[in-house]
TIZAZA-573513 format. One record per residue (C-alpha): y, z, x; residue number from 1; residue in three letters. Coordinates in pm, 1 decimal. Layout:
<Y->Y&Z->Z&X->X&i->NUM&aa->ALA>;
...
END
This chain:
<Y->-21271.2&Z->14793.3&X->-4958.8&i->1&aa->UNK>;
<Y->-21296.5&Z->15125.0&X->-4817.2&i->2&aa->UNK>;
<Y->-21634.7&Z->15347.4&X->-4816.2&i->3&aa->UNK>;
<Y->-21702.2&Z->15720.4&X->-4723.7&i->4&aa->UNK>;
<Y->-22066.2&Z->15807.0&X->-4571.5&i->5&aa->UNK>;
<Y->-22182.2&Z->16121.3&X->-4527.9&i->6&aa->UNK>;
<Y->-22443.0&Z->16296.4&X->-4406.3&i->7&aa->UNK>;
<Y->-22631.9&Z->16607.4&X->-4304.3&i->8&aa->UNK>;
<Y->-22718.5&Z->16787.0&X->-4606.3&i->9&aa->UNK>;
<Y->-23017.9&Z->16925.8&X->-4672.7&i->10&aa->UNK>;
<Y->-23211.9&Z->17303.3&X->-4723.8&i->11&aa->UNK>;
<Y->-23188.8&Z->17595.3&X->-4510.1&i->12&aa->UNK>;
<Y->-23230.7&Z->17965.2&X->-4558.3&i->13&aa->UNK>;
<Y->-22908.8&Z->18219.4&X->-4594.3&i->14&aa->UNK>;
<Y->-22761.0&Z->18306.7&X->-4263.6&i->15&aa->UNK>;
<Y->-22857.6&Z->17934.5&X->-4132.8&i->16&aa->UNK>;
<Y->-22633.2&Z->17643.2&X->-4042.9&i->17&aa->UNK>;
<Y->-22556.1&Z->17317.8&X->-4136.6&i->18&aa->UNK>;
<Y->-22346.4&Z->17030.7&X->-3971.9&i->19&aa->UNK>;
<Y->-22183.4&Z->16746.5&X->-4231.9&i->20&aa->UNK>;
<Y->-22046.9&Z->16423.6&X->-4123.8&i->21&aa->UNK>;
<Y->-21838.6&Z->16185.4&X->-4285.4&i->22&aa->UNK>;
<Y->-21751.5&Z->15848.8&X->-4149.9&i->23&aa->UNK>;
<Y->-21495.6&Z->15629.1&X->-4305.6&i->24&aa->UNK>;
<Y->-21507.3&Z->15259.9&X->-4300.4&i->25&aa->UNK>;
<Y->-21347.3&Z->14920.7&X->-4404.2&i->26&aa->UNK>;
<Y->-20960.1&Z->14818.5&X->-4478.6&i->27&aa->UNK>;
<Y->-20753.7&Z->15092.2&X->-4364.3&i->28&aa->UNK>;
<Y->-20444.9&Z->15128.1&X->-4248.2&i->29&aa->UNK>;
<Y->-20406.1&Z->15473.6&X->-4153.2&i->30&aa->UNK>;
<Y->-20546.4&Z->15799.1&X->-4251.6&i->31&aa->UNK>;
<Y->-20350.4&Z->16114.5&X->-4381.9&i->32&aa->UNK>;
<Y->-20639.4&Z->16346.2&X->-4533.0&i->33&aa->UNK>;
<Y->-20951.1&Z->16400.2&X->-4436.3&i->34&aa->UNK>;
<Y->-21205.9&Z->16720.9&X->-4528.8&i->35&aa->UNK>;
<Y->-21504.6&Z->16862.0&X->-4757.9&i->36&aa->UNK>;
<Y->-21493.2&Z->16976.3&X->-5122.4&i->37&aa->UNK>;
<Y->-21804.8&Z->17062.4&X->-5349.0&i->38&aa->UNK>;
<Y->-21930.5&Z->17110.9&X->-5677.1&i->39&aa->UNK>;
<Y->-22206.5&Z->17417.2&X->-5786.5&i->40&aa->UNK>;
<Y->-22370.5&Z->17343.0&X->-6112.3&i->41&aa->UNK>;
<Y->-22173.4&Z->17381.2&X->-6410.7&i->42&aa->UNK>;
<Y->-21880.0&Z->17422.0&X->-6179.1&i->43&aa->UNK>;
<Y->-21534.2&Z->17241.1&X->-6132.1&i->44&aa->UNK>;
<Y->-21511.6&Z->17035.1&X->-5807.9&i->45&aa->UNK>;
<Y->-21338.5&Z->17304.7&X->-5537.0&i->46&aa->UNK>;
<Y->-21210.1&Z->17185.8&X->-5159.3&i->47&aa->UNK>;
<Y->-21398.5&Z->17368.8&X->-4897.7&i->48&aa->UNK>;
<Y->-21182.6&Z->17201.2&X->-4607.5&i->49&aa->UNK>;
<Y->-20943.9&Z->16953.3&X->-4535.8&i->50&aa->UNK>;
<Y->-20753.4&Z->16834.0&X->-4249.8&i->51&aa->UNK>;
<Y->-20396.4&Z->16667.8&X->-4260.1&i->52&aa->UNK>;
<Y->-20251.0&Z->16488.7&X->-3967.4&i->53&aa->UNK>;
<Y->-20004.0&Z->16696.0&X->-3779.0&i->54&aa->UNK>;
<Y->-20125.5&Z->17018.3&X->-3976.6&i->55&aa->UNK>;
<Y->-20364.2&Z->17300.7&X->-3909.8&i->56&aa->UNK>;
<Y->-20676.5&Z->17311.0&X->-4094.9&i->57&aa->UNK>;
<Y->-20714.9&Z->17439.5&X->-4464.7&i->58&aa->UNK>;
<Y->-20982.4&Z->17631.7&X->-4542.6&i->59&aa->UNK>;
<Y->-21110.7&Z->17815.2&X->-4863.0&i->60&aa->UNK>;
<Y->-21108.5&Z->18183.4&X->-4869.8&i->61&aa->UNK>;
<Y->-21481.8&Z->18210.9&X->-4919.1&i->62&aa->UNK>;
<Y->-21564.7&Z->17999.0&X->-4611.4&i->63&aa->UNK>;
<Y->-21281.4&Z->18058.8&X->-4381.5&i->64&aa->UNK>;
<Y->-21478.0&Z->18217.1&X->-4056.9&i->65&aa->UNK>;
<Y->-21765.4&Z->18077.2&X->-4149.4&i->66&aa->UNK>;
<Y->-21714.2&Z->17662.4&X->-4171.6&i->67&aa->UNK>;
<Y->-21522.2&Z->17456.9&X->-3913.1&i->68&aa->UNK>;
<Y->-21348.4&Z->17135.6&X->-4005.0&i->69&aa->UNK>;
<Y->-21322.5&Z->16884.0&X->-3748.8&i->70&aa->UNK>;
<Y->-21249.5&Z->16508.0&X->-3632.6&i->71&aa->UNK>;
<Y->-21304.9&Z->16388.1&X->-3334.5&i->72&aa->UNK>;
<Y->-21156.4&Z->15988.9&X->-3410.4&i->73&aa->UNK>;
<Y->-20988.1&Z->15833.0&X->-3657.6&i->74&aa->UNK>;
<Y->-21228.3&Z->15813.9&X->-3886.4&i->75&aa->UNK>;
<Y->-21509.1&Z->16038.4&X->-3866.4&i->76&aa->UNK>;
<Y->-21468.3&Z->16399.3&X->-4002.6&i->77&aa->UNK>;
<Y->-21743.6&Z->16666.6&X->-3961.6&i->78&aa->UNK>;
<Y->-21850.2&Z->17050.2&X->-4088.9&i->79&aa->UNK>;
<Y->-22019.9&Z->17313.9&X->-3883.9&i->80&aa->UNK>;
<Y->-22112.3&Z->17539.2&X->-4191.5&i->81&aa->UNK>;
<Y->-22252.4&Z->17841.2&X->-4010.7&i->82&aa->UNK>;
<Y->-22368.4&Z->18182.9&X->-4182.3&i->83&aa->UNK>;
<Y->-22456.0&Z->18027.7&X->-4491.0&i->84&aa->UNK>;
<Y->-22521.3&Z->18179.7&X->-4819.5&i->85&aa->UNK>;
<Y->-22670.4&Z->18099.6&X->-5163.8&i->86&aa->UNK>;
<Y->-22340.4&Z->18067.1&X->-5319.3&i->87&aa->UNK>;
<Y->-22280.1&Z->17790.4&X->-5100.8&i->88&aa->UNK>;
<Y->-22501.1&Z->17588.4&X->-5306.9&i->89&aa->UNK>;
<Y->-22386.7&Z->17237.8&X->-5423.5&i->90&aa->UNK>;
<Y->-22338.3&Z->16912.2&X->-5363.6&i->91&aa->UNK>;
<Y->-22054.3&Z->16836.1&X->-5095.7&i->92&aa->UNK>;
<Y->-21847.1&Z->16526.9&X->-5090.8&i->93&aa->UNK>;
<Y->-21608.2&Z->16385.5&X->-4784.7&i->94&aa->UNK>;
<Y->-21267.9&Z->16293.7&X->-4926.2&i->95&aa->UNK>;
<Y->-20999.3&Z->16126.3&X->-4779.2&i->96&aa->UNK>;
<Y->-20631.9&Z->15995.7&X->-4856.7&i->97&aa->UNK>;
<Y->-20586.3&Z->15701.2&X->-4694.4&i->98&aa->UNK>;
<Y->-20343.8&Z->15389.4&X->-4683.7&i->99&aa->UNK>;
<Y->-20534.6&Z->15026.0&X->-4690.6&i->100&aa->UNK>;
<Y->-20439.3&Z->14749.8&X->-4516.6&i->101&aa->UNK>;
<Y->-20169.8&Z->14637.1&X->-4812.6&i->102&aa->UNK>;
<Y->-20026.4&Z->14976.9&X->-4754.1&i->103&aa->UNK>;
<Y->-20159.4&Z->15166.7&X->-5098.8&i->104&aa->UNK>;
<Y->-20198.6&Z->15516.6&X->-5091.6&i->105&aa->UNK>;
<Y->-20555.8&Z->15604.6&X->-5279.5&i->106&aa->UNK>;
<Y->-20785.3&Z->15885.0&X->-5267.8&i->107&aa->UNK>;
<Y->-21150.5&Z->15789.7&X->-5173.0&i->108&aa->UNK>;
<Y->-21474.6&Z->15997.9&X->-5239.3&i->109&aa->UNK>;
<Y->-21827.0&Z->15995.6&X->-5099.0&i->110&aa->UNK>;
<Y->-22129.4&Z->15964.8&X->-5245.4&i->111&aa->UNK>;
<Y->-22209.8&Z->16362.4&X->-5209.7&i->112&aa->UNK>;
<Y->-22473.5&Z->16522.9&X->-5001.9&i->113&aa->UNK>;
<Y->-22677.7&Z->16831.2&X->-5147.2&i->114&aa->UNK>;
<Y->-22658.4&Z->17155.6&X->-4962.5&i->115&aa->UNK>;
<Y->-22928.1&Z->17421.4&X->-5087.1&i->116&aa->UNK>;
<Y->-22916.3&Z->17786.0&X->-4922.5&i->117&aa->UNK>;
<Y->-23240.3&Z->17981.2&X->-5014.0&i->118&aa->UNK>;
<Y->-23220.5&Z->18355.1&X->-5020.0&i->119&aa->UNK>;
END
């Protein structure tokens, strides 16, 4: 069984910063995807960043200069989320496509942390 925890959400005031981590655990194999997506109220789930091995990191246009992907092992990915605004509002969730120890390829989700920018 694999799980995704994150962490680091929370309420902050426009032009403020945030830091998400994600940590994945159990049966895997390897990892090929790892990075953020969200989803505003009312709105469809959008990726925010995501990080494939051997590739640069993808960023949305409304973030890009303003969040940082990164992973610093295997299995832990992480989001500096710097100059933040209202619209940045929603609920984040760590993904990741990864390979288990039988060698299926599945996408796994996190439980979602809540991100709330205050003007």
């Amino acid at each position: 069984q694999v799980h995704l925890v994150e962490s680091g959400g929370g309420s902050v005031q426009a032009g403020g910063s945030l830091t998400l981590s994600c940590a994945v655990s159990g049966a895997i194999f390897s990892i090929n995807t790892m990075g953020w997506y969200r989803q505003a109220p009312g709105e469809v789930r959008e990726l925010v960043a995501q990080v494939t091995s051997g590739n640069s990191p993808k960023y949305a246009d409304s973030v890009r200069g303003r969040f940082t992907i990164s992973r610093d092992n295997a299995v832990s990915v992480y989001l500096r989320m710097n100059s933040l605004k209202p619209e940045d509002t929603a609920v984040y969730y760590c993904y990741s496509k990864l390979a288990d120890y039988g060698l299926v390829t599945n996408d796994y989700w996190g439980q979602g942390t809540q991100v709330t920018v205050s003007s």
